[in-house]
BALOTI-252226 format. One line per field, with one value per residue (C-alpha): residue number from 0; residue in one letter; x, y, z. Coordinates in steps of 0.05 Angstrom, whole numbers. Layout:
n	c(NUM,...)
res	c(a,...)
u	c(X,...)
v	c(Y,...)
w	c(Z,...)
% end
This chain:
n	c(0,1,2,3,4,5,6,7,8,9,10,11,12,13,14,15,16,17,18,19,20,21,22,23,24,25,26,27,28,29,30,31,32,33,34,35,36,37,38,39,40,41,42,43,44,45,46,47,48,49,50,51,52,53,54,55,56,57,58,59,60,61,62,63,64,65,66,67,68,69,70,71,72,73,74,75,76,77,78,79,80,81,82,83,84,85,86,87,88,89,90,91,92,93,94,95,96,97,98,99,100,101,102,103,104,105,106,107,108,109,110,111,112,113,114,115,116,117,118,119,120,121,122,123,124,125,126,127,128,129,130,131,132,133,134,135,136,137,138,139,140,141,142,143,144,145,146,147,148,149,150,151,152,153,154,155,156,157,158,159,160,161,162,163,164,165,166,167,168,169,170,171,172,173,174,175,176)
res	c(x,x,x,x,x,x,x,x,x,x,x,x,x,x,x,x,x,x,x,x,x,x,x,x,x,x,x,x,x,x,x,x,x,x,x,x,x,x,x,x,x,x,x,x,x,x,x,x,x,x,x,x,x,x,x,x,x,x,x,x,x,x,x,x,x,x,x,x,x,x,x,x,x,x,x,x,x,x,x,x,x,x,x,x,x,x,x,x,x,x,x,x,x,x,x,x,x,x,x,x,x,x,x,x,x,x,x,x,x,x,x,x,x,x,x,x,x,x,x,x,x,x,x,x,x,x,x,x,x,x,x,x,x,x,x,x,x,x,x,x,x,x,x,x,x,x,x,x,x,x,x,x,x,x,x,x,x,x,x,x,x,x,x,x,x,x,x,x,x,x,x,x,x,x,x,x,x)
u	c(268,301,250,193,212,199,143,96,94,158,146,69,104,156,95,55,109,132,54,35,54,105,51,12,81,66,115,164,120,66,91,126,46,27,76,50,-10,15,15,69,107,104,109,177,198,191,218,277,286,286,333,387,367,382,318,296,220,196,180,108,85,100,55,-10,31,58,-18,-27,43,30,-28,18,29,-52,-65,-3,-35,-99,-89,-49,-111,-156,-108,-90,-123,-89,-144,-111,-114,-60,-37,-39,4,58,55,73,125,156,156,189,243,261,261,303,342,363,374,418,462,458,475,544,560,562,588,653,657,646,695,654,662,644,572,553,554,512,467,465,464,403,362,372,325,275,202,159,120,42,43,60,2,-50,2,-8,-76,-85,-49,-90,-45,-96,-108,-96,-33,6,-22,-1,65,67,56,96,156,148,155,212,247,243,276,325,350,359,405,438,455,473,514,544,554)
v	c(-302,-331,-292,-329,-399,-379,-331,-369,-432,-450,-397,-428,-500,-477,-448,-508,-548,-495,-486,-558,-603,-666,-711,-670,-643,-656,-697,-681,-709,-666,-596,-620,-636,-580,-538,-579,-544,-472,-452,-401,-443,-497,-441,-418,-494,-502,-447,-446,-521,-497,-442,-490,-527,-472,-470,-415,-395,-374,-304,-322,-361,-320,-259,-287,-287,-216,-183,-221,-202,-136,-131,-153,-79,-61,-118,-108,-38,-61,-112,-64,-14,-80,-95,-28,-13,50,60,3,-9,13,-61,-70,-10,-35,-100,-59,-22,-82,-112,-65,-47,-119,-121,-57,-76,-152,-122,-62,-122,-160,-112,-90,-161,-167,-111,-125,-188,-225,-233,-214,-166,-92,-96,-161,-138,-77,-119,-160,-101,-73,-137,-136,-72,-97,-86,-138,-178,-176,-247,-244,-212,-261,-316,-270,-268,-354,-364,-315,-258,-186,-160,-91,-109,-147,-93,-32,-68,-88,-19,26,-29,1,66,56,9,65,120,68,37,100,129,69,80,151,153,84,52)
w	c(-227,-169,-111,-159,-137,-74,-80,-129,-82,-46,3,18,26,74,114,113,145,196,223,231,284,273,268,213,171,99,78,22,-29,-3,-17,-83,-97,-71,-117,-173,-158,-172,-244,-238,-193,-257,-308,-280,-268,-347,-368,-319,-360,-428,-411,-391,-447,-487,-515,-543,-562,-623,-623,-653,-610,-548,-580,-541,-481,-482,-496,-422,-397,-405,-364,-297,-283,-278,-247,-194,-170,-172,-118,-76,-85,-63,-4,23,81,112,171,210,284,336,335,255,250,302,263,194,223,255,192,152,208,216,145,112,173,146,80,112,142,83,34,79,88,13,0,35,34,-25,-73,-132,-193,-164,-218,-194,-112,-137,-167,-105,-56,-89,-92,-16,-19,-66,-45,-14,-81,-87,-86,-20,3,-30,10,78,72,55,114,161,167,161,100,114,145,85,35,70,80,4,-11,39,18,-54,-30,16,-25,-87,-40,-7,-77,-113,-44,-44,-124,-110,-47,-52,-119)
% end
């Protein structure tokens, strides 16, 4: 729930602002509009509410919602199927591989770093150390692609970060924790 924050909107904001020149930088009110915008952004900002409320939701009237919830995994592989391209150019390619380098290579520094440092319980580090490997989300392609970045590019990454991350968090389970 916490990668949602950023991936259903808080990612797209902190884009916005990085891109555009002093002079044009929305203002704070402007991305807190703009996340207003994003319905899963506002979903998650609700629920995140009632939770530490302590809340709960009736059972009943979250039945409508589950019949859509459970379409999430059809509709997940159907946009990497829309999105993959794996006839890239020689530069898209590099661009994939530099991606996924840079980032297996954050999350191998990450994951050590919190591994021996931290003064956590030994389950909530492995927790922590596999999150560090978790693929890229499919929201972040449909962000990628807003913002300019190639199609083909962000999908193949999506999807070869699936892949990776699969082999990579199940070694990491076996040989380490």
């Amino acid at each position: 729930m916490g990668n949602s924050f950023m991936v259903a909107g808080g990612t797209s904001a902190i884009t916005d602002r990085l891109l555009a020149s002093k002079e044009d930088a929305p203002s704070f009110l402007d991305i807190i509009k703009k996340l207003s915008k994003s319905p899963t952004f506002m979903i998650y900002i609700v629920m995140f509410t009632l939770s530490i409320i302590g809340i709960r939701i009736a059972d009943d009237w979250m039945a409508p919602f589950k019949l859509l919830a459970s379409a999430n995994s059809f509709l997940s592989m159907f946009m990497i199927g829309l999105y993959m391209k794996i006839n890239l150019h020689r530069e898209g390619m590099r661009n994939v591989r530099k991606l996924l380098f840079g980032r297996y290579a954050m999350a191998t520094v990450l994951a050590i770093l919190i591994y021996l440092f931290l003064p956590l319980s030994h389950m909530i580090k492995s927790v922590l150390v596999l999150i560090m490997f978790a693929p890229i989300s499919n929201l972040t392609v449909i962000q990628a692609t807003e913002f300019g970045a190639d199609e083909g590019v962000s999908g193949l990454a999506s999807s070869l970060s699936i892949i990776l991350s699969l082999v990579i968090m199940s070694a990491v389970v076996i040989l380490v924790l």
